[in-house]
Structure formats: C-alpha cells, structure tokens
N, C-alpha and C positions, 0 to 999 in steps of 0.2 A: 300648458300647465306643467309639461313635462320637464324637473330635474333632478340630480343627481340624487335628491333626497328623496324622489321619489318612485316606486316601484310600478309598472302593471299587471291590472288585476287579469290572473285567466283563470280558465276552467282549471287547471293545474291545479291553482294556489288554493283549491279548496278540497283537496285531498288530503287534510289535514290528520292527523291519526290522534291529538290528544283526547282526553276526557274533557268533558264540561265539569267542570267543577264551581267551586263558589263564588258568587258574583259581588262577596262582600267587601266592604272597603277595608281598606289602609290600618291597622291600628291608631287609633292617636290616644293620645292624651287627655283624661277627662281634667276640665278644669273648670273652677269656680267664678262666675262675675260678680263682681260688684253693682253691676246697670247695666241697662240695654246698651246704651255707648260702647262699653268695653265689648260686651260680645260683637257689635255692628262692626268695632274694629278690626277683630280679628278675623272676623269676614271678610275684610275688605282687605286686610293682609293677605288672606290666604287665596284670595283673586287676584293679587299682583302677582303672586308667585307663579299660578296658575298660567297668565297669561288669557290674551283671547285669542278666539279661535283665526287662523290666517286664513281667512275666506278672501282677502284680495285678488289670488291668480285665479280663482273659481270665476269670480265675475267678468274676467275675459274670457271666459270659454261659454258659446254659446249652447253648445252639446251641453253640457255639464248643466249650464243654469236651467235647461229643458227638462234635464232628468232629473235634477233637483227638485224640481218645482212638481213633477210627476209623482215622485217619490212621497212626497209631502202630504200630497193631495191622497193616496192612497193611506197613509199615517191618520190624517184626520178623517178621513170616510170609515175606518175600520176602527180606529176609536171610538168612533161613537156608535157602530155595531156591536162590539165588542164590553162598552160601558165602561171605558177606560176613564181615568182623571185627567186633569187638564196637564198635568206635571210629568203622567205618563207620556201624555203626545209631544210635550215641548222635550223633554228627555230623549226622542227617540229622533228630533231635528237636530239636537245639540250632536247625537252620536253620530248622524247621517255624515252632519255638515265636518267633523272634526276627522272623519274617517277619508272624508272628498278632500280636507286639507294637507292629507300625506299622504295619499293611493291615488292613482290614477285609472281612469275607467275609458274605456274605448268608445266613440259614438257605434263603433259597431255591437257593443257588447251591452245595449239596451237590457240585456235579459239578467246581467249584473247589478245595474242600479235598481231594478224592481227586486230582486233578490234580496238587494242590499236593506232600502226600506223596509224589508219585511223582517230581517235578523233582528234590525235597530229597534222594530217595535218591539217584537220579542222579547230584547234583554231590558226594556226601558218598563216593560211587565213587569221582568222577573225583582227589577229594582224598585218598584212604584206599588204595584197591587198584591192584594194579600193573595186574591186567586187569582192562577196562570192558566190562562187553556194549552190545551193540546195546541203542537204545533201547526198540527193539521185545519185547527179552525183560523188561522191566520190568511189563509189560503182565499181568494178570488177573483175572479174571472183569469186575467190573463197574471195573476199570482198566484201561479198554481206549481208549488215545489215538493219535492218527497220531503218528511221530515229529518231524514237523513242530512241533507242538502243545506237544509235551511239550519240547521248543528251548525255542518263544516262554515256557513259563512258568516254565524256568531262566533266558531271561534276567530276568524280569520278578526273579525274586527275587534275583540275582545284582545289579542295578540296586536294590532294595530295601535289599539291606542295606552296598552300596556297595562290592561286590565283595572284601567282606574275611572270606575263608571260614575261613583259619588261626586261630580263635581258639580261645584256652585250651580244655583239658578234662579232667576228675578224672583222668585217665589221664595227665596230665604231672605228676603228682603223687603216682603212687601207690609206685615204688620208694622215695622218700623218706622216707613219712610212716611204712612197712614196716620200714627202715630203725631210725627216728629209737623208734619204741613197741617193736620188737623188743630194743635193744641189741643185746647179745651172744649172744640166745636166736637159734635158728634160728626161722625164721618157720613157718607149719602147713603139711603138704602141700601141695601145689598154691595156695598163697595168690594168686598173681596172677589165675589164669584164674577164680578165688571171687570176688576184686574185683570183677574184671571183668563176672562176669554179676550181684553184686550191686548196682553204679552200673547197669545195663543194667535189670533190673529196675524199679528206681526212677522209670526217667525218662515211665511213668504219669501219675506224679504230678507236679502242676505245682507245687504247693508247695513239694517239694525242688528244683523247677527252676530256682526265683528265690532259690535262694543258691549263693553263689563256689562255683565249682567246686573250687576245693580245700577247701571245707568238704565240699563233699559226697564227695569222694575223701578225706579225713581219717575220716569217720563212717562209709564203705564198711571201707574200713583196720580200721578199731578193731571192726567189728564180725568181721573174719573173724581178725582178728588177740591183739587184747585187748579184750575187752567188759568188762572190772571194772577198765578203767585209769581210776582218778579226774580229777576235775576238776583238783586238786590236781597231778598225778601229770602227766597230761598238760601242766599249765604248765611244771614242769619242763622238759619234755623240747623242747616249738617254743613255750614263750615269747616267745622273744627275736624268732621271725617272725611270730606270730598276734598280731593285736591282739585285746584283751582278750576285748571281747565276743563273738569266737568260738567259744570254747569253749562260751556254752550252746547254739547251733548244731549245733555239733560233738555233743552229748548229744542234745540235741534231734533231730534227725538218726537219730545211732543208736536211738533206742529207736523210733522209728518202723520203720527196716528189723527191728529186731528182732520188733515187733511183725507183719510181713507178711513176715519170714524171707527165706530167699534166695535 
C-alpha cells in the first residue's frame, strides 16, 4: 500500500504540539430550495466533488484489512456502551477508513490502529452527540491510552484529513430515497431505525465502502423498503438525479446486504 503519497505512522508522528480546537465545518452558503429534488441535488453535487473514499489498495493489504475490521469491531462494541447513534459509529468508520486511505500503518504497529479507532470514535462524538465523555471512558481492555495520547492521535488524523469532518453519509439521504420508492404507500414499520442498522451493518465491509454514499443509503432503502423494485422502476423514480450507472450499484449493493441480511 506503500506510495509516494503516502507517509508512515510512528510513535514520532504523535508528538504533535498543536491545540485541539473546533471541529466545525467549512462555512458555506445558506441557500433556499424550491423541493426536495433541488436539495438531493446538491447533494449529490457536492459528493462528486467530494469523491469516494480510495479504499482499493487497503483491500490488498491483508494486515490492514485485519486491523480494520479490529478497529471497527471495537467502534461498534463501545458504541453501544457508551450509547452512541448509529451516525456516530458509521462517522467514525468513514474517518478510520479515509485516514487508512492516505497513512500508512505497520503490521508491526498494531498498537496504532487500536489507537487509531479510538481518536476516530472520539471526534465522530465530538461531531454526532450533544454529550462527549471524558477521554478516559473511551478506554478498554487492551484500549487503554493516557488521554494525552489519544489528543496527539485526533490531531494527527484531524491534520490527515485536513480537518474536514462534516462529510456526506447514506443518512443525508435516506428520508428521500423512502420518499421517492415509497410514493404514496406508507413505508414498513419502523423503516428508519432498519436503514439505519442496515447501512451500520454494512460498514464491515470495505467494498461497500468505496461507493457514494447515497448509493449505499439507496441499496439500504430499497432493501428495507422495496426489494423487487426493478431496475426499470427505479429509473423512473431518481432518474433524473442518479446518473445512469448507478443503478447496477444500487442492485449490486442490494443483493449483497440481502445476502448477509440485516
């Protein structure tokens, strides 16, 4: 996974000396829509720009995919000690996986990647829930860092990804897409909080992680909502904002969660 672009991590590189400061986003632009369309557009505008995550060279590395999937596993066990939301815990995969897409980690330096998990939960707190614990309760078993420590390696990744934490997730996308496959039917019981730990599920897996998040919150959608809406069917309905080759995605996608359920 090692090039030019990318740096490795050592114990060095967390001797960082700035302040933690604000973890808020970007200024933009408040602007007014006309309809849900318009805003889904500029959604999806501002996801091309974005880009998705390069998790390609990650899945050749089988180190990586080990500590990844460790890391994770720790992100969802302590979410749900901790009483996190679902948007928390996928926030703090999106930061894991985007930080592993331009840093490089040693299979010697296991004790980096449990680190790392733990900053990602950290700042995906400090951006998701109204109350943050102490760093110190983030800490368990063999997650056991001074609070000092676990600073220096939010900022390292905070400085990594150039302090731009507000980005897109299948979760700004899923009233819409409920919406738009629903029509006029009422949607199933409980359909949001089913999304929701269906996209949560998912994020396992690194191959669903390298597509737009509103693909991936479209194939969440469709699977708790309509699982025999055609390909056909589907263009109808978000043609006009999906470009074309989404939709095998969009399939593609679904029959995968279908196949590992939800």
């Amino acid at each position: 996974m090692e090039s030019s672009s990318q740096s490795m991590l050592s114990p060095n590189s967390l001797l960082c000396k700035e302040d933690l400061g604000s973890l808020a986003c970007e200024d933009e632009e408040i602007l007014v829509y006309e309809n849900d369309d318009d805003y889904i557009q500029t959604l999806l505008d501002k996801e091309i720009r974005d880009g998705v995550s390069q998790m390609q060279d990650l899945l050749r590395n089988s180190w990586i995919q080990r500590g990844r999937l460790e890391g994770i596993d720790y992100i969802l066990r302590k979410r749900e000690v901790l009483g996190f939301g679902v948007q928390t815990a996928y926030a703090s995969v999106a930061y894991l996986d985007r930080f592993l897409s331009i840093r490089s980690i040693d299979a010697e330096q296991s004790w980096a990647m449990r680190l790392l998990a733990m900053a990602c939960l950290s700042l995906a707190a400090k951006m998701e829930e109204i109350r943050v614990p102490a760093l110190s309760e983030f800490c368990v078993e063999d997650y056991n860092f001074e609070s000092s420590v676990i600073q220096r390696m939010e900022l390292l990744v905070l400085n990594a990804l150039g302090w731009k934490m507000g980005s897109l997730t299948p979760f700004s996308f899923t009233t819409f897409f409920t919406s738009k496959f629903c029509d006029n039917n009422s949607p199933p019981k409980n359909w949001l909080s089913r999304v929701k730990e269906v996209i949560l599920t998912s994020v396992r897996d690194a191959k669903i992680m390298c597509h737009r998040q509103s693909v991936i919150s479209a194939a969440a959608t469709l699977f708790v909502v309509d699982q025999e809406l055609t390909k056909d069917a589907l263009h109808l309905k978000i043609g006009c904002l999906t470009p074309p080759h989404s939709f095998n995605s969009y399939h593609f996608l679904l029959q995968f969660i279908s196949r590992n359920g939800d």
